[in-house]
Every structure is written in structure tokens, then in C-alpha cells.
C-alpha positions as CSV (number, residue, x, y, z in Angstrom):
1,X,-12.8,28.1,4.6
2,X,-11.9,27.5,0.9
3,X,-8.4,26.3,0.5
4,X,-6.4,26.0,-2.7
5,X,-4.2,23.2,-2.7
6,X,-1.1,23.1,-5.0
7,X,0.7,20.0,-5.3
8,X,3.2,18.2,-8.0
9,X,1.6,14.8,-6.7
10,X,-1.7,13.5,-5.9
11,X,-3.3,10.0,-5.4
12,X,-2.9,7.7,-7.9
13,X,0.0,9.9,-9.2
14,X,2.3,8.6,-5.9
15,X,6.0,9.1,-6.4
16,X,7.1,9.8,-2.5
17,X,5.2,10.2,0.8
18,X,3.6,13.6,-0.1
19,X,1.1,12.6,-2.4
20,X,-1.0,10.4,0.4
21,X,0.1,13.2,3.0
22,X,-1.8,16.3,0.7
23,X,-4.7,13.6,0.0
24,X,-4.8,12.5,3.3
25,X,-5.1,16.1,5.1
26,X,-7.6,17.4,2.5
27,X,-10.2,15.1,3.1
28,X,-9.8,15.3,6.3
29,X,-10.4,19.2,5.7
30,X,-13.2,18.3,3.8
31,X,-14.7,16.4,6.8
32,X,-14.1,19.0,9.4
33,X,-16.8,21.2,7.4
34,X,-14.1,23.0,4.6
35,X,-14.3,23.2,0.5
36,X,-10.5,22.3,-0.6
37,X,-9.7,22.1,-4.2
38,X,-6.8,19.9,-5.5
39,X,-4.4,21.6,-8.3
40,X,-2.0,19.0,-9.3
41,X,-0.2,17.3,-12.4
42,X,-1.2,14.9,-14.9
43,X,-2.1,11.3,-13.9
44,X,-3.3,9.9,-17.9
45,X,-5.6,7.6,-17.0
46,X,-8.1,10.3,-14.9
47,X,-10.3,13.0,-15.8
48,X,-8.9,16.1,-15.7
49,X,-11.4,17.3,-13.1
50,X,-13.4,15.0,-10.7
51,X,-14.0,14.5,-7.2
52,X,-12.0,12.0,-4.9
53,X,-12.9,11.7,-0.8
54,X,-14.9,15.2,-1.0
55,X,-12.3,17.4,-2.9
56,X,-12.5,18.5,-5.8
57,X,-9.3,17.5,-8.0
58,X,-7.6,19.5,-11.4
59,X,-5.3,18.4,-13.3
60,X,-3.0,20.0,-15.8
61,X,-1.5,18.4,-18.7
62,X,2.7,18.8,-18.0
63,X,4.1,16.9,-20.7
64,X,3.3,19.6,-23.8
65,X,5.5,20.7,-25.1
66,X,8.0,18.4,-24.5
67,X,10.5,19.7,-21.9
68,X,14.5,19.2,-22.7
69,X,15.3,18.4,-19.3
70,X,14.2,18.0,-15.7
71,X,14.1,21.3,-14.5
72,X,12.2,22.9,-17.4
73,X,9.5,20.4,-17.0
74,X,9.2,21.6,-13.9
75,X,9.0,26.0,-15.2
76,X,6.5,24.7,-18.1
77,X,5.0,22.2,-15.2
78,X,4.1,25.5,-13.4
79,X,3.3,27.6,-16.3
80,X,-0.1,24.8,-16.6
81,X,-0.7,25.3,-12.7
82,X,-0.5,29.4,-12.8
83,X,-3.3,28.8,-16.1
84,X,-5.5,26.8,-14.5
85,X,-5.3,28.2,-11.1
86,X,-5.9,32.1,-12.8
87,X,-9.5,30.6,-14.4
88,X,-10.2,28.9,-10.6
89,X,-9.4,32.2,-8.5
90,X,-11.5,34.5,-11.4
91,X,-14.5,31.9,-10.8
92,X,-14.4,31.9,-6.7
93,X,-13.0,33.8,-3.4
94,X,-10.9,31.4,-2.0
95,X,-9.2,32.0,1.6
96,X,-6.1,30.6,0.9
97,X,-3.4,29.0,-1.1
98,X,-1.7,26.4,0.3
99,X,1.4,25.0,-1.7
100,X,3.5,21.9,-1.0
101,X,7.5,21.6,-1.8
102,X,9.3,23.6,-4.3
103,X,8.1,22.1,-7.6
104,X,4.7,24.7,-7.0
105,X,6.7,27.5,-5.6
106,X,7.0,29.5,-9.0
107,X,2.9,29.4,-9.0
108,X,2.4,30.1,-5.4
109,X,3.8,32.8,-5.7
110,X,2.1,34.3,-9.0
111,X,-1.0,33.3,-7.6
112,X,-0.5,34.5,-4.3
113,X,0.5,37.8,-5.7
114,X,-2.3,38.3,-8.6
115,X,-5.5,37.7,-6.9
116,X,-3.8,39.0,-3.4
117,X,-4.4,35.5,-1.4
118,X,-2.2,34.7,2.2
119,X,0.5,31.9,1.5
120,X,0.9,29.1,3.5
121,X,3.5,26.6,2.4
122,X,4.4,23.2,3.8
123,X,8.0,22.0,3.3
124,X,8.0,18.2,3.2
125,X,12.1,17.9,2.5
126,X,15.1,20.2,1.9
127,X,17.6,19.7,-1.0
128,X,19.8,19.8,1.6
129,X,19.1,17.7,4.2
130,X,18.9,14.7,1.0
131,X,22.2,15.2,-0.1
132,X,23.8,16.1,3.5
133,X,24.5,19.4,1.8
134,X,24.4,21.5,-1.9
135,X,27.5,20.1,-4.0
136,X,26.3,21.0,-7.7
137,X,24.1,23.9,-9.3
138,X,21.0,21.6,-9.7
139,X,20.9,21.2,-6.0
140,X,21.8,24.9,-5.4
141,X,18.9,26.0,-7.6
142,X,16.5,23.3,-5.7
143,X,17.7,25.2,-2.6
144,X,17.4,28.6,-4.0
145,X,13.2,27.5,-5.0
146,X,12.9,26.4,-1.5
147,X,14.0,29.4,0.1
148,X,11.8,31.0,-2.5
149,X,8.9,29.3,-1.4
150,X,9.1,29.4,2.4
151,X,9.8,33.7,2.0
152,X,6.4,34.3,-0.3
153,X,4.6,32.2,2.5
154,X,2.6,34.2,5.1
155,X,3.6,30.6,7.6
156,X,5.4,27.9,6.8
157,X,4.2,24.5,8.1
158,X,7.1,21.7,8.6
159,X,6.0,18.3,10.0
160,X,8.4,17.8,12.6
161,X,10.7,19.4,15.3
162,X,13.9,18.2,13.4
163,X,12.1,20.0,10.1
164,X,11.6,23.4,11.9
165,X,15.4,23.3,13.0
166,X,16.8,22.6,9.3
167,X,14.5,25.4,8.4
168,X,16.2,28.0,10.9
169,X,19.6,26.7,9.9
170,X,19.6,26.7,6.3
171,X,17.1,29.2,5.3
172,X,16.6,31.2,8.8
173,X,13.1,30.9,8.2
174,X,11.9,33.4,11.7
175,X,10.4,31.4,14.4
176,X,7.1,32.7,14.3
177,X,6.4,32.4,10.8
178,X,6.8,28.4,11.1
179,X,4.5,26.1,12.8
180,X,5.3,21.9,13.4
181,X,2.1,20.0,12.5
182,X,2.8,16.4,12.1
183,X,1.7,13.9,9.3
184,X,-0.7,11.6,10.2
185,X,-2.0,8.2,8.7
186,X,-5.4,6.2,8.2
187,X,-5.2,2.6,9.6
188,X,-8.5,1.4,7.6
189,X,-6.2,2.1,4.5
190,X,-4.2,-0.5,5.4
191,X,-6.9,-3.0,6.3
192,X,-7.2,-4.2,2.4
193,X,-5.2,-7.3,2.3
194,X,-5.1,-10.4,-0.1
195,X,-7.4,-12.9,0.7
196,X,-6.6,-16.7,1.6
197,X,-3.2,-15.1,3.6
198,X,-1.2,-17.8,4.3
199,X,-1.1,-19.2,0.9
200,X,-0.1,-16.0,-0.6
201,X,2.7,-15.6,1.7
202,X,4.0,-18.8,0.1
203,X,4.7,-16.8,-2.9
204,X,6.9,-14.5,-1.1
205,X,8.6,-17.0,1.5
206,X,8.9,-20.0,2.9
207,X,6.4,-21.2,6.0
208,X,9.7,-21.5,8.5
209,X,11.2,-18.0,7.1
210,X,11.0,-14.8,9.2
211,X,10.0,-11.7,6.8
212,X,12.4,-8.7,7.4
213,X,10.5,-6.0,4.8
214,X,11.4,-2.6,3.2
215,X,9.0,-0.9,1.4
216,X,10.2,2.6,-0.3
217,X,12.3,4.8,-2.8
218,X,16.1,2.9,-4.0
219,X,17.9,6.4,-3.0
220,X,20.9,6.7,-0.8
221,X,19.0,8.3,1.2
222,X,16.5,5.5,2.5
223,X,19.3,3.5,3.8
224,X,18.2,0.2,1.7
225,X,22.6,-0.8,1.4
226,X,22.6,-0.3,5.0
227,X,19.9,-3.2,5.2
228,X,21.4,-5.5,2.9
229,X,25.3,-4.5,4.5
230,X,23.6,-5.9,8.1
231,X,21.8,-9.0,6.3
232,X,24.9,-11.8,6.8
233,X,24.6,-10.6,10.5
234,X,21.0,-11.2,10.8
235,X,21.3,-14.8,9.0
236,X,24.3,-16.0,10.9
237,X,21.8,-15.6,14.2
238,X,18.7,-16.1,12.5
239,X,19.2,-18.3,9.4
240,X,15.3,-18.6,8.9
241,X,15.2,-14.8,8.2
242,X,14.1,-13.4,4.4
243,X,14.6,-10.0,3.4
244,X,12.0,-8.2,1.1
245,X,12.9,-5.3,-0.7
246,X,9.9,-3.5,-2.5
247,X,10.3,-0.7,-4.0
248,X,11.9,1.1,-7.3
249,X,14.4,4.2,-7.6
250,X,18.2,5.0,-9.3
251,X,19.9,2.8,-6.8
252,X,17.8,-0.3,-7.8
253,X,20.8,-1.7,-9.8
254,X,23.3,-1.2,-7.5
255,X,21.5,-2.7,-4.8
256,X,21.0,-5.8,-6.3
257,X,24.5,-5.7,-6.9
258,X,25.2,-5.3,-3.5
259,X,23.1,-8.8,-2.7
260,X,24.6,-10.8,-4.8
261,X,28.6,-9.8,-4.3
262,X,27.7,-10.4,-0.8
263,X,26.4,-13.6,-1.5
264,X,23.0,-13.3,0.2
265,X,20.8,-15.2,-2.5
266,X,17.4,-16.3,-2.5
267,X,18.0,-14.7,1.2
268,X,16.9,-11.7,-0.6
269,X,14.3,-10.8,-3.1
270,X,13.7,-7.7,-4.4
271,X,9.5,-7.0,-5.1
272,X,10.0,-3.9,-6.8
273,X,7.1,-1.6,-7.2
274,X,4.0,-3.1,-4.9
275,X,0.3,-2.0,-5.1
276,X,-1.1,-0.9,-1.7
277,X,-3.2,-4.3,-1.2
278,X,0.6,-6.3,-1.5
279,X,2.1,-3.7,1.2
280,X,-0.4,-4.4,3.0
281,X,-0.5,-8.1,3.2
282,X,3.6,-7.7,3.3
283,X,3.2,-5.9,6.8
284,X,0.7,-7.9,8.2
285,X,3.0,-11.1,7.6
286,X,6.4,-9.0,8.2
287,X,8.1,-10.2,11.4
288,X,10.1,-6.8,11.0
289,X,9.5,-4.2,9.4
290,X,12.9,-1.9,8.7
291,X,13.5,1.6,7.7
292,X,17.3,2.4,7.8
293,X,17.5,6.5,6.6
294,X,20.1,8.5,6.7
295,X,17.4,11.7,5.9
296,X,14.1,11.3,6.9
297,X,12.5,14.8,7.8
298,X,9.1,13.0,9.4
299,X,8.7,9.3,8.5
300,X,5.4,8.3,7.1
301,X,6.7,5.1,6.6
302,X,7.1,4.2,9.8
303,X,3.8,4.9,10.8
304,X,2.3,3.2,7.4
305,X,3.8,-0.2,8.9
306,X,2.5,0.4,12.0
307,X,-0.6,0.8,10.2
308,X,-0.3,-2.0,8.7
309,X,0.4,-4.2,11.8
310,X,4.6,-4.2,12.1
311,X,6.8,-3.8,14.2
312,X,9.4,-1.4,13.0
313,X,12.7,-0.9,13.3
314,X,14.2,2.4,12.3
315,X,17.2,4.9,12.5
316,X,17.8,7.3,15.2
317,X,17.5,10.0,12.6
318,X,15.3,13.5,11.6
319,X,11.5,12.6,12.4
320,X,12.0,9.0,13.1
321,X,13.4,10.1,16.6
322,X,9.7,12.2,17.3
323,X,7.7,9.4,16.2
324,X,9.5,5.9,16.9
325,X,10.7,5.7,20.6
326,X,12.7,3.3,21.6
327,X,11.6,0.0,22.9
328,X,8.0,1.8,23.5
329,X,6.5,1.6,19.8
330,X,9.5,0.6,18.2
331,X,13.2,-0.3,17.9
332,X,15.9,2.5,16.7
333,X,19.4,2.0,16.0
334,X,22.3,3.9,15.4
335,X,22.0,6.0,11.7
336,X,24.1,4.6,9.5
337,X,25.9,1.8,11.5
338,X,24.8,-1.8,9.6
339,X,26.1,-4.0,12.9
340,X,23.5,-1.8,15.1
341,X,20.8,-2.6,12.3
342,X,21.9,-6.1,12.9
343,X,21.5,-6.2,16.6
344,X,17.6,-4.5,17.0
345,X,16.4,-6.9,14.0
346,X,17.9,-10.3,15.5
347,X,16.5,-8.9,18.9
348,X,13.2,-8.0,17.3
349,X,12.7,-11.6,15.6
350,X,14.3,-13.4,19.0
351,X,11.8,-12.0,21.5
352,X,8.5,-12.2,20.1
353,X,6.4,-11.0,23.2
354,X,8.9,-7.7,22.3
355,X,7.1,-7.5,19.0
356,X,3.9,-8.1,20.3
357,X,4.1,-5.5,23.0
358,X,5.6,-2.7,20.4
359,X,2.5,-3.7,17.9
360,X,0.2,-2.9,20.5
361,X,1.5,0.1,22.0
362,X,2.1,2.0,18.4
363,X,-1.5,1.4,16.8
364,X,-2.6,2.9,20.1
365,X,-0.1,5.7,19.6
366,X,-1.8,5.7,15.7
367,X,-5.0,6.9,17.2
368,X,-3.8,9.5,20.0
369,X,-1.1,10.8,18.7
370,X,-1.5,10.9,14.1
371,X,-4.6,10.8,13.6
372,X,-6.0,12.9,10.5
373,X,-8.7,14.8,11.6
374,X,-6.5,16.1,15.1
375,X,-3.9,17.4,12.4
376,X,-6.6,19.0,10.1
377,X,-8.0,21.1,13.2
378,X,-4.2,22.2,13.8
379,X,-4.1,23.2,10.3
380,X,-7.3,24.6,10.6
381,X,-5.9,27.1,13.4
382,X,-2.9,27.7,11.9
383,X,-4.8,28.9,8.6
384,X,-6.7,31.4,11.0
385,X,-3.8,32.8,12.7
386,X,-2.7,33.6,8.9
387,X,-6.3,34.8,6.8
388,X,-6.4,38.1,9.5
389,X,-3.0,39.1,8.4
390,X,-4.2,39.9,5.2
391,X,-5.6,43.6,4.7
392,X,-3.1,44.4,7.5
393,X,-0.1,43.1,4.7
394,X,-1.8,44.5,1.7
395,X,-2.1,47.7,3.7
396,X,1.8,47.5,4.9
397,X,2.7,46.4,1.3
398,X,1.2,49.6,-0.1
399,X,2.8,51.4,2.9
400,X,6.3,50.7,2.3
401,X,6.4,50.8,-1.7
402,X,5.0,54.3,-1.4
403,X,8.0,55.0,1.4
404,X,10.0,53.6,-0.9
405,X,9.2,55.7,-3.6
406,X,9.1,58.9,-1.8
407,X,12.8,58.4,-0.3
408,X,15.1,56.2,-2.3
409,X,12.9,55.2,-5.7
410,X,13.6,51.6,-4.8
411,X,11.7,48.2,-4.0
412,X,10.3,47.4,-0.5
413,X,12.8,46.8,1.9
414,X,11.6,43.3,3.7
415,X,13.9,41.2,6.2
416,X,15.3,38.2,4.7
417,X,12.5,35.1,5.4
418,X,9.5,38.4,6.5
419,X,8.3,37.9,2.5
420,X,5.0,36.9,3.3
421,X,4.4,39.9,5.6
């Protein structure tokens, strides 16, 4: 098959978890045998076309003319992506266009519509589910080009069972336009690791002090106060312990804050932004590795420190509760409660045959359960089941604006989340 992929962020451009998540199933498309093209945004220091893994990448310039604001960066974003993609679909047949999040949706669904090409959509997040609800008209129009997006699709793809739920609720996407295909990881990405080890972990701690590491976004979110609200806990049983916070994000200022007023010190030391050869070497040496979300639809993180050799503690929240069971692969507490943080991460650095045990069992898990070329062949089938619908919905398009026309003059009458078909 030839797949078009649309995408607001794409390796080295990495703002969130969907960047390596589109890289990481296109190449693994590209193995099973399939030609995928990339179109994405502007990372400056790369050639605007190129080749990375086996797909071919394009990127459009988003930054002329200078936008007056957030949102119509993102309109003049897309207005680059519908250009570019136009010359691409007049040069080639492609089988499909498959668009990621709601920053694309205004160019899915030109595209889909001018050259006549099936829709699929993933949906990584919901406006919603971040901010535990809408509460202002930036977040309602957010909403509004979500829904957008997931009624052009022909099938929407969500990465977990706790994503396919939100989707019913809030947008009452049908059940057999969406499909749960989970996101996977490679562990040989995480094998890249400073050399000389246990030197340069003297840089970050000291020889007797237990590493307790987050690595991610500063948004409410990710839970990083919760972390930092269970640290005097963690210290009173486990003095040795040293929290790393890497990381950037609007909450970076008020988190450090947090540290100081309560008193936590050179008990905690925030990294900031980390290139992927430091994560790694941070989650080989990490004694715990802790992800404390209030909103996580999926949880690539989880499984990145897995990757990377820790043992991870996370909250019984969205995807974190399909991928991290409890005492199997990894410790859970109780979302949003700091003293039940506490607890699993003095347990975790108490009982280190615990750790040992959960290591093991999850990088087994890495290989039977997320690996990227089982999710590619389930993407794969679920681009099949969608391609044959095609002449039948150009057919029942044609059908119902010429019933339209013949009895009321109007537009085609479609159920509310049937847009695709």
C-alpha cells in the first residue's frame, strides 16, 4: 500500500509522545513491505525532503507569514500541508491518508475530499480528557477540530481501551468506525547510553543516593507536583533517595517553586530538557522510575522506561491501567493521591528483588505485547478493512446528494460521527 502520513510532529521535531509514535509505526510500515510518505512541519536544521528509516519525509515551512497567535499558526500551518500534499497526490495514487491529532484535521479533510482518498485518523489525546473538561473557547474549538477530524475519517484508530471510551462519550464516535491498536516501542533505541557509567552518574547523584526519575512535559497534567508533594515522605523512609526531574513545559517555574517552599533541596534537581542518550543512561541508573498523570490516554512513557531498563511506578489512570499491571510489570498507585505515590516508591526502593522481578517481567512484556511490527500488521488490517469502502462511499456520496437534490434541494443527510461513509 502507499500511505500518506500527516503529522504536526516528526523526529527530530519531538514536542510530546506522537512524534516517535508516527515515526516509529511508519518504518515499521516501511519494513512490512509498504511505501509511506511523511508530511509534517518545519524542523530548520533538515532538508525539506529526505529519507529517514525507509520513509520518505516533507516538510513545509509554518512560520511565513508570521502568525498573530496560536491558533492561526496552526490554519496557515495547514494551508503549507494542503500545498504540498495537492503537488504529492497529482504526482502519485496513493491508498490512503492517514492523519494524526487535530492540528492536520483541516488538511485531511481537503485532501481526503479533492483527490477522493479513504480517511483514517488516529486520535492520540482529547482536549477534554487534558483539561478534565472544555472551560474556555480555545479548548471548545480544539474539541470542535477533533470531532471534525474523527467524522471525515473512514476509521478512527485510538491507542487504547480507555481512548475508545472517551471517544464514544464525548464525541459518540460509532463503535464500528473505531479500532484500539496500541503504541508500541523499540528497546534498541534505548540501548545508546553514555560511556564510562558510573562516573557519569556522579554528575547526577551521589554513589549512596537512590535515583527516583521523571522524564516528560511540566503540565498539570503529567502529575510532576504530585511527585514532588510525596518527596518528604519518600526521604523521611529513604533519606538516601534523589529525585530527577527532566523535562521542560509552562509549569516548569511553579514546580521548582513547589521544591523549594517545601524545603526539599539538593534532594531535587531539575535536568530540564535531556537528549535521548541522557534518558537513557538516567533509566538504566534510575532505582525508580515514576509517572504520576492525572490524563494519560496510552502511556508511552511507561513503556520507554521499561525500555530503558526501570522499574516504573505509575497512576492507576487512562492507558497506564492497560499497559502497567500491578505488581506484574510495574507498581500503580492511586491517581492523584501524593501519600499513595509515597508508599509504591519507598516499597519499590525497599525490596529490590521487587524491582528486579518487575524489570524482567515488563521487557518480556516489550516484546510480546508492543512490539512495532505486530502493531504495523494491525494497522495494516485495519487499512484494508477501510480502502474497499471506497467506490462503495463515492458511489453512496453521489447517491444521496442526487436524493437530496431531487426532494428537499439540501446537503446530504449523514448521521452524526457516519462522515467518512
Amino acid at each position: 500500500m502507499k500511505i500518506l502520513m500527516l503529522t504536526w510532529e516528526y523526529p527530530p521535531k519531538v514536542v510530546g509522545g506522537l512524534a516517535r509514535a508516527v515515526a516509529d509505526l511508519s518504518q515499521a510500515l516501511v519494513a512490512l513491505g509498504h511505501e509511506v510518505s511523511v508530511l509534517t512541519t518545519d524542523a530548520p536544521e533538515l532538508e525539506r525532503s529526505a529519507y529517514a528509516g525507509g520513509v520518505r519525509v516533507y516538510r513545509v515551512n509554518q512560520f511565513l507569514p508570521k502568525s498573530l497567535g496560536f491558533l492561526e499558526e496552526v490554519h496557515l500551518q495547514n494551508y503549507h500541508l494542503i500545498q504540498k500534499g495537492i503537488e504529492l497526490l497529482s504526482q502519485g495514487s496513493f491508498d490512503l491518508i492517514h492523519a494524526h491529532d487535530w492540528l492536520v484535521a483541516p488538511a485531511a479533510k481537503v485532501l481526503k475530499h479533492a483527490f477522493q482518498i479513504p480517511l483514517v485518523c488516529t486520535i492520540h489525546a482529547t482536549e477534554w480528557g487534558r483539561n478534565n473538561g472544555l472551560h474556555n473557547d480555545l479548548q471548545r474549538h480544539i474539541s470542535d477540530l477533533e470531532w471534525w477530524l474523527t467524522y471525515e475519517a473512514y476509521r478512527v484508530i485510538c491507542c487504547s481501551e480507555y481512548m475508545r471510551a472517551e471517544l464514544r462519550k464525548i464525541f459518540q464516535v460509532p463503535a464500528d468506525k473505531l479500532t484500539v491498536i496500541p503504541n508500541g516501542v523499540r528497546p534498541e533505541n534505548f540501548a545508546s547510553v553514555h560511556p564510562h557509567l558510573d562516573q557519569w552518574r556522579n554528575q547526577w547523584a551521589a554513589p549512596e543516593e537512590e535515583i527516583v526519575l521523571f522524564v516528560g512535559r511540566h503540565v498539570y497534567e503529567k502529575g510532576v507536583d504530585l511527585l514532588l508533594a510525596a518527596a518528604p515522605k519518600v526521604l523521611a523512609h529513604r533519606p538516601q533517595a534523589k529525585f530527577i526531574i527532566a523535562g521542560m513545559g509552562p509549569c516548569h517555574d511553579d514546580l521548582k517553586r513547589q521544591a523549594w517552599e517545601l524545603g526539599l533541596g539538593a534532594k531535587v534537581f531539575f535536568a530540564g530538557f535531556v537528549d535521548d542518550r541522557t534518558r537513557n543512561s538516567l533509566y538504566q541508573l534510575a532505582e525508580a522510575a515514576v509517572f504520576p498523570s492525572r490524563y494519560e490516554p496510552f502511556g508511552l512513557v511507561a513503556l520507554e522506561a521499561m525500555a530503558g531498563g526501570a522499574p516504573v511506578v505509575v497512576s492507576d489512570v487512562g492507558g497506564f491501567a492497560e499497559t502497567v499491571q500491578h505488581e506484574v510489570n510495574g507498581l500503580t498507585f492511586y491517581a492523584g493521591n501524593a501519600n499513595s505515590l509515597a508508599d509504591n516508591i519507598i516499597r519499590l526502593l525497599r525490596d529490590k528483588l521487587l524491582a528486579r522481578r518487575l524489570r524482567e517481567r515488563a521487557a518480556r512484556d516489550l516484546v510480546e505485547r508492543f512490539d512495532w511490527q505486530q502493531i504495523a500488521r494491525r494497522t495494516v488490517e485495519s487499512y484494508r478493512e477501510t480502502v474497499p469502502r471506497r467506490e462503495t462511499t463515492v458511489l453512496y456520496d453521489r447517491y444521496q446528494l442526487t436524493t437530496e437534490a431531487l426532494h428537499k434541494g439540501g446537503s446530504v443527510h449523514e448521521s452524526r460521527n457516519h462522515g467518512g461513509w
